[in-house]
C-alpha positions in Angstrom: 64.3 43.5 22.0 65.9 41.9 24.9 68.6 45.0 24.7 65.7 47.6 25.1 64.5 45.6 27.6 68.0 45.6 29.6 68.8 49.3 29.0 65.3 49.6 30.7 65.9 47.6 33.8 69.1 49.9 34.1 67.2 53.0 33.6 64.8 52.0 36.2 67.8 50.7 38.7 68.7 54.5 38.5 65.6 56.4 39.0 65.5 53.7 42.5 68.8 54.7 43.7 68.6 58.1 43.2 65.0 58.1 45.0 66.6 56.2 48.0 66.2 58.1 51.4 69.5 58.6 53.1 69.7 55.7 56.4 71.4 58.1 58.5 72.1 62.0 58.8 75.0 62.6 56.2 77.5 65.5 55.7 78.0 67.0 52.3 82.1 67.3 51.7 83.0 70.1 49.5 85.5 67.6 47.7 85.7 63.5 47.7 87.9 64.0 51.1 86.6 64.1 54.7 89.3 66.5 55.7 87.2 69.1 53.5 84.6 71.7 54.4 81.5 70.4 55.0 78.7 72.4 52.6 75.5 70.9 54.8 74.3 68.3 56.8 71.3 66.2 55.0 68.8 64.6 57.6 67.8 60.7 57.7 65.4 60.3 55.1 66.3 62.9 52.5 66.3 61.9 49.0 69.8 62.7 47.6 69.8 64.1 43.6 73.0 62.6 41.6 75.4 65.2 39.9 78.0 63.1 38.0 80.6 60.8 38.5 82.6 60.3 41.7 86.0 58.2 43.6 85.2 55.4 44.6 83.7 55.5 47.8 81.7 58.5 47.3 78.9 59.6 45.5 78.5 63.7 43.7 75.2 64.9 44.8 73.6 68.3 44.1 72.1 70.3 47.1 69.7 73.4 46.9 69.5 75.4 50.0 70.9 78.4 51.9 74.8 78.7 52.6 77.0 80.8 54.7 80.2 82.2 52.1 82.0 85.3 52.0 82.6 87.7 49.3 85.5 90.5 49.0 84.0 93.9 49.4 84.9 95.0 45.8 82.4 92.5 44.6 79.6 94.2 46.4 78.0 96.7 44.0 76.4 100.1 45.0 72.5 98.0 45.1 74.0 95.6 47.8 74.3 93.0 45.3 76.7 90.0 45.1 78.3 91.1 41.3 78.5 88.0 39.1 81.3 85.6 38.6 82.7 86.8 41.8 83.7 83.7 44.2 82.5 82.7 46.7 84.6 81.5 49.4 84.4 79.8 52.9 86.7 81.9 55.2 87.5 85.2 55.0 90.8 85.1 53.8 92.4 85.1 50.4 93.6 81.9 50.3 90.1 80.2 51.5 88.6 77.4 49.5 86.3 78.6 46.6 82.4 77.2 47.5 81.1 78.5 44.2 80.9 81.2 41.9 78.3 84.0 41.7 75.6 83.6 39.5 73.3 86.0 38.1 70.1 84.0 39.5 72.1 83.9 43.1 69.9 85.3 45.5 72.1 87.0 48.6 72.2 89.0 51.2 74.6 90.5 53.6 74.6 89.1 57.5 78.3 91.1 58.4 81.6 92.2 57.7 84.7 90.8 58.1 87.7 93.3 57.4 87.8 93.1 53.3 84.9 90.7 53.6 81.3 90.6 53.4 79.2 87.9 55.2 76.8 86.7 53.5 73.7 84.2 52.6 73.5 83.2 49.2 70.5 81.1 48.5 71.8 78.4 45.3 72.2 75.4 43.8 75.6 73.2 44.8 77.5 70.6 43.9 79.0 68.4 46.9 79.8 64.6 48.1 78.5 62.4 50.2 80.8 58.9 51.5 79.3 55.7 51.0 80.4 52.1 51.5 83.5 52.2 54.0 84.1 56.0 54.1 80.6 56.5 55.3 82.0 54.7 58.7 84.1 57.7 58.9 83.5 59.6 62.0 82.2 63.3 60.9 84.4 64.8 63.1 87.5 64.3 60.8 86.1 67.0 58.8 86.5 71.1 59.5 83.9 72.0 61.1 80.9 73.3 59.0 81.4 76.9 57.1 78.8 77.0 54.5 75.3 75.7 54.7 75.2 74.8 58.4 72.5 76.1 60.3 72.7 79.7 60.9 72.6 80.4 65.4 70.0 82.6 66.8 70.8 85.8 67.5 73.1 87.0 70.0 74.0 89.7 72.2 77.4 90.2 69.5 80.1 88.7 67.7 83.6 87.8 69.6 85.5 88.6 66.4 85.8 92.5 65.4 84.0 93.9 62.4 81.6 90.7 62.5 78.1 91.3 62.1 75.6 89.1 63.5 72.6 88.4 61.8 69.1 90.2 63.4 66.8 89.9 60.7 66.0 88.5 57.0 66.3 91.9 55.4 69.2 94.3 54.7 66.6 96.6 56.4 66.7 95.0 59.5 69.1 96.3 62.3 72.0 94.3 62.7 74.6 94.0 65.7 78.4 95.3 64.7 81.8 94.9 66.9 84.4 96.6 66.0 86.6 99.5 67.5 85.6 103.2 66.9 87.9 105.3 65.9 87.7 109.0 64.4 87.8 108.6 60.2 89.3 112.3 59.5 93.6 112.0 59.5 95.1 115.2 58.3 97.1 113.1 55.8 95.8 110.1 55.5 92.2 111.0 55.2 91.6 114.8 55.5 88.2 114.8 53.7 86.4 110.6 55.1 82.5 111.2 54.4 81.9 110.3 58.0 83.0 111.7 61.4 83.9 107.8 62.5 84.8 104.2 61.8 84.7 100.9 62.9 87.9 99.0 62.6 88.9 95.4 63.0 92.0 93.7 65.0 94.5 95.0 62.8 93.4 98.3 63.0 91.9 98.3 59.2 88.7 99.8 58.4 85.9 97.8 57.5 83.2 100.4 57.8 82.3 104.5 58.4 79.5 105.2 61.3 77.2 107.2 60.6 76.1 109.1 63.8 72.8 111.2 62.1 70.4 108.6 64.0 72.3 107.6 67.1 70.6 108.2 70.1 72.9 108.4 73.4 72.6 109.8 76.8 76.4 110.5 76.8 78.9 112.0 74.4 80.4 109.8 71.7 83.9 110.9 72.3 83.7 108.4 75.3 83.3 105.7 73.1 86.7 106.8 71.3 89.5 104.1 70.8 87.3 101.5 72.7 85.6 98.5 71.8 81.8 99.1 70.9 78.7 97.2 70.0 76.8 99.0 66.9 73.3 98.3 66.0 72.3 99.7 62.6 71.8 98.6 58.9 74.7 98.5 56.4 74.7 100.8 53.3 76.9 101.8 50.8 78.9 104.8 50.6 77.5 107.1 47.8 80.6 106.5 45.6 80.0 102.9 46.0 83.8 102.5 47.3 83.3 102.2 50.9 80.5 100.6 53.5 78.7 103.1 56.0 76.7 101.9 59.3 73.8 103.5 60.2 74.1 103.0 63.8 71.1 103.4 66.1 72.5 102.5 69.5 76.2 102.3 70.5 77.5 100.3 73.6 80.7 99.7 75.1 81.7 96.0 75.1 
């Protein structure tokens, strides 16, 4: 009896602690280290779900919610989808830190392009870290500054980086601002037959997606846009063999 009793008073010790609101506004670490990405900030009074064991110090907490990750191009299939298994990462780059790994529940959608990358939102649940005891006294600026799950900005006029998109709606439907640099796609030997007339390209001169023109309303010629930096707004598609991604620009500006 007085063991059930015990296991009881342990099992209810538990259920407290995991019910305790948070004393302060927290960052969720990627790993048990404050030099890694931060996955989201938690407010002050936000119940926090335990996910496991963790260092000492810290505490493994699971977080549902929205978060900013990127995903190599070839793991977009022709419907726009994220496929599954595909990682998710936190930078475009190949040697960025993996945030998760595509699930078939995963609901995502694309925001931009980033050369080879897509820009995405992936809605899910995570796994993260939170510092207690002495590391919470840590000042959150040790950390990288937030990649996933941080609050995504308002709208703005474009991107400084080329081939970013910046997000103008909730839909893939919705017009969306690209930067990039136009360039005709047809090369007599690189590229005799491109589907489109012209690309956008990034900084090292690599496409990242066709324009298509069909829609595009200006009150000069597009040749003066040629070899410059532009501003796109359109919605992205894929190319009918699925290989490539297409703009459907609207408007066209220089930047």
């Amino acid at each position: 009896m007085k063991i059930r009793i015990t296991l009881l008073a342990l099992s209810l010790s538990t259920v407290q602690l995991s019910a305790d609101p948070l004393k302060t506004d927290t960052a969720v670490f990627q790993q048990a280290d404050a030099s890694s990405p931060i996955i989201t900030q938690l407010k002050r009074g936000e119940n926090v779900e335990p996910a496991g064991d963790a260092p000492a110090g810290w505490r493994r907490i699971s977080v549902t919610g929205t978060f900013e990750a990127f995903v190599h191009s070839r793991d977009i299939s022709k419907s726009l989808e994220v496929r599954e298994g595909a990682n998710l990462v936190t930078a475009p780059s190949k040697t960025a830190p993996i945030l998760s790994v595509a699930q078939k529940t995963d609901q995502t959608e694309i925001t931009g392009l980033r050369g080879d990358y897509c820009q995405i939102k992936v809605t899910k649940q995570l796994e993260g870290f939170i510092a207690i005891g002495q590391m919470a006294n840590r000042p959150a600026e040790s950390a990288l500054a937030p990649i996933a799950g941080s609050p995504v900005p308002p709208p703005v006029a474009a991107s400084n980086a080329l081939g970013r998109a910046v997000p103008s709606g909730n839909t893939a439907d919705l017009p969306r601002l690209f930067s990039g640099t136009l360039v005709i796609a047809r090369r007599a030997l690189l590229n005799p037959n491109p589907p489109y007339d012209y690309q956008l390209t990034d900084l090292s001169g690599r496409r990242f997606a066709y324009v298509d023109t069909k829609r595009l309303v200006l009150t000069g010629r597009i040749d003066s846009f040629l070899d410059q930096i532009v501003i796109v707004t359109g919605t992205v598609r894929n190319t009918v063999d699925g290989k490539d991604l297409v703009v459907i620009a609207e408007s066209m500006q220089a930047k």
